[in-house]
C-alpha positions as CSV (number, residue, x, y, z in Angstrom):
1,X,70.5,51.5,84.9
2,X,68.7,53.2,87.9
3,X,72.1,54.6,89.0
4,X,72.1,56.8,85.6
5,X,68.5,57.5,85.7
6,X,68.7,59.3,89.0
7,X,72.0,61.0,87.4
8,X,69.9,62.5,85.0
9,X,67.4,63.6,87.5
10,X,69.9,64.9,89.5
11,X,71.4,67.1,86.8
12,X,67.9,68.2,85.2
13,X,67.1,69.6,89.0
14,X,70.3,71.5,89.5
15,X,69.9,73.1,85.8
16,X,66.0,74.0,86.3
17,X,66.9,75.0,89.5
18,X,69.8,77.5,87.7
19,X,67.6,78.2,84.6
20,X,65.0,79.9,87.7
21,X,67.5,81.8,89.4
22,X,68.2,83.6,86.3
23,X,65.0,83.9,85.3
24,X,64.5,85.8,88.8
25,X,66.8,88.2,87.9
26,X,65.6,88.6,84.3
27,X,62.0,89.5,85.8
28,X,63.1,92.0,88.3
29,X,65.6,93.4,84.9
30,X,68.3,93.7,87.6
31,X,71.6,92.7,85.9
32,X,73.1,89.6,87.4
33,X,76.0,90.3,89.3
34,X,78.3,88.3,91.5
35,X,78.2,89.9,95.6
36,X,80.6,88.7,98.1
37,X,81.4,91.0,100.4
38,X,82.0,90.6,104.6
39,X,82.5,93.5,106.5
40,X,83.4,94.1,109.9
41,X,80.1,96.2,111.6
42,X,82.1,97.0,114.9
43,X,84.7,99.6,112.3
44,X,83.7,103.0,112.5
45,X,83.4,103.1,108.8
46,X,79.6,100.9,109.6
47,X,79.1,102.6,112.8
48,X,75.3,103.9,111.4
49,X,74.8,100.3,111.7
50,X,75.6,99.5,114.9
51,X,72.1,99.7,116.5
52,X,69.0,98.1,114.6
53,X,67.2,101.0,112.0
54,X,70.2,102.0,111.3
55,X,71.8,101.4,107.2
56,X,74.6,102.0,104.7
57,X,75.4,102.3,101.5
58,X,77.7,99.7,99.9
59,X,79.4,99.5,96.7
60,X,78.6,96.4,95.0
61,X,75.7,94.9,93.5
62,X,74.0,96.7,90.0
63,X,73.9,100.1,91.7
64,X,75.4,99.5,95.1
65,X,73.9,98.3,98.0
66,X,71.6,99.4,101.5
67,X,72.7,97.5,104.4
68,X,69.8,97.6,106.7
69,X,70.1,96.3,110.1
70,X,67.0,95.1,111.2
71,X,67.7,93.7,114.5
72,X,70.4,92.8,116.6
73,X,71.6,89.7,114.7
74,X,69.9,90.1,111.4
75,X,70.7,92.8,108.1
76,X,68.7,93.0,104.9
77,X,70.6,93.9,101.8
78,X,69.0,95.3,98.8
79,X,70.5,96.0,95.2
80,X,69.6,99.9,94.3
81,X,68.7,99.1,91.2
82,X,65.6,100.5,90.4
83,X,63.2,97.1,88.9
84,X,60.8,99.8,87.2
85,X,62.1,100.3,83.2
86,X,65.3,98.6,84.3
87,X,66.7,99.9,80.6
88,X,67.0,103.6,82.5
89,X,69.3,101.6,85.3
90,X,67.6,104.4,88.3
91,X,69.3,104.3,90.7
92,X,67.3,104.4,94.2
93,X,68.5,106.2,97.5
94,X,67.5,106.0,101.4
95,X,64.9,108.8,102.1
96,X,64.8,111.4,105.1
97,X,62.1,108.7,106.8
98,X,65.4,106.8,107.0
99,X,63.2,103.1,106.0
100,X,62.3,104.0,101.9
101,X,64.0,104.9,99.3
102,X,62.9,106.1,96.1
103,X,64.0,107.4,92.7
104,X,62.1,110.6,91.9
105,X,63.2,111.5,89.0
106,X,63.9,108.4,86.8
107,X,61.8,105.6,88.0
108,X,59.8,107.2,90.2
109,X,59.1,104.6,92.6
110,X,59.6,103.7,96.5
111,X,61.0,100.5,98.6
112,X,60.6,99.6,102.0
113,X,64.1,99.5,103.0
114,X,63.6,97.1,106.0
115,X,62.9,94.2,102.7
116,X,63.0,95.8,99.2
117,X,59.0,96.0,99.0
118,X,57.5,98.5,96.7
119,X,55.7,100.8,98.8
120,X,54.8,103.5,95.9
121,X,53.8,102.2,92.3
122,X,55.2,102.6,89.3
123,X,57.2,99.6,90.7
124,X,55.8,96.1,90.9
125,X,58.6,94.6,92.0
126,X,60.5,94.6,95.0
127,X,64.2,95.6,95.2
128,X,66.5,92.5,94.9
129,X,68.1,91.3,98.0
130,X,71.1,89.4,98.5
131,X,71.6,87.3,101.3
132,X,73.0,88.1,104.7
133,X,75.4,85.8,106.8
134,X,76.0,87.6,110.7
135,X,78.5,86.0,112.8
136,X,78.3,88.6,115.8
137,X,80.7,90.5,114.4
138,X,81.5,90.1,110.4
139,X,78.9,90.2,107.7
140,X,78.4,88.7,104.5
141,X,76.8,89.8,101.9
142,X,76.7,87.0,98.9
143,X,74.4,86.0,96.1
């Protein structure tokens, strides 16, 4: 009997826990999309990410991706997907500053893009991220 009842516990924990990760992504209006993608940062294709400030754009994600290097072992990397009005799907790109990017004319909103943070309203929320997996030489980029 106490075998089943922590069965069911188990299983109502893994679905809340499912039921809030979409409920994440319903928030932010980003479509859910499956990202798995490893790259090799030492190709010239990633070469502007070699060195830590440096970024990329990806395909994958909503609307792409930025791949952000923020130091020598760690990457940030952020759906484009504008979460202001999500119905317009905005698209957002990397600005001359080379750390926001923006959408000027559809959503009209700016990210930090060191960690998806709005940094100019409309916006209220932040870009979504995807996490990062570094090995020294190969990143993944999974949700």
């Amino acid at each position: 009997m106490m075998r089943t009842k922590t069965s069911r516990w188990s299983i109502a924990l893994v679905a809340s826990l499912a039921i809030g990760s979409c409920a994440k992504d319903q928030q932010s209006g980003v479509p859910p999309t499956f990202v798995d993608i490893t790259i090799n940062v030492n190709l010239p294709a990633y070469a502007d990410i070699a060195v830590p400030g440096g970024w990329v754009y990806l395909t994958g994600g909503a609307q792409g991706l930025i791949v952000y290097r923020r130091s020598t072992d760690e990457f940030t990397a952020l759906d484009r997907f504008c979460t202001y009005q999500p119905q317009n799907a905005c698209k957002v790109v990397v600005n001359s500053d080379q750390i926001t990017a923006s959408d000027t004319t559809c959503c009209h909103s700016t990210f930090s893009i060191v960690d998806g943070a709005v940094t100019h309203v409309p916006a209220t929320i932040a870009l979504k991220s995807y996490h990062t997996l570094f090995n020294g030489t190969t990143l993944r980029i999974y949700n």
